[in-house]
C-alpha positions, 0 to 999 in steps of 0.5 A, spaced: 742 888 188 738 883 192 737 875 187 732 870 187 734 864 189 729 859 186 729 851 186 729 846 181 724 840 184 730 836 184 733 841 189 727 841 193 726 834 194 733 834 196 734 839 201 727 836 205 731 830 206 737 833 209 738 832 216 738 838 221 744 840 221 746 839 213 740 843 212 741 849 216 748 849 213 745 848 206 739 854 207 745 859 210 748 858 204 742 859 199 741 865 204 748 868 201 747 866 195 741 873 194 747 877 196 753 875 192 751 868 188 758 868 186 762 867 193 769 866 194 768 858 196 764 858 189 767 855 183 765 854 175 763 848 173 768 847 167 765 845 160 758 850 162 754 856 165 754 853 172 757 854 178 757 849 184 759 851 191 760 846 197 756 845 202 759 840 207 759 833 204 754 837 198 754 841 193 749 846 191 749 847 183 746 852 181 745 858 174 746 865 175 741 870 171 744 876 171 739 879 167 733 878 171 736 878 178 735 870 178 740 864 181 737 858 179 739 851 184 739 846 180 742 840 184 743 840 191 746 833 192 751 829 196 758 828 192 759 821 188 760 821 182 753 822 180 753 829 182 755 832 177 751 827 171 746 830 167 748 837 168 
């Protein structure tokens, strides 16, 4: 089963922002994400639904919706302590 990757306005702002080579790292791993959103270098984010995967010096958070055949990002961003806030 193929998913849809969809981005939440956070997580478009940021990947425009990346620098080439963040980038294609960041876009080949949404890419592998349509295949199987729960990679081998995924982990749970303890406490809730998401998931998190990194990504060079980022991290891509994001919700799999089984039902509907969605992985929804909700955050691509640098690790700091703020990464993981409001989640």
């Amino acid at each position: 089963m193929k998913y849809k990757i969809v981005l939440s306005r956070e997580a478009e702002k940021a990947i425009l922002h990346l620098n080439p080579k963040d980038f294609l790292a960041v876009s080949g791993i949404l890419h592998s994400l349509e295949e199987e959103p729960w990679l081998i270098r995924s982990k749970k984010i303890v406490g809730t639904n998401l998931y998190r995967i990194r990504v060079r010096n980022y991290r891509v958070i994001y919700f799999v919706d089984n039902e509907h055949g969605i992985v929804y990002v909700e955050r691509i961003a640098r690790r700091s302590e703020s990464t993981y806030k409001g989640l």
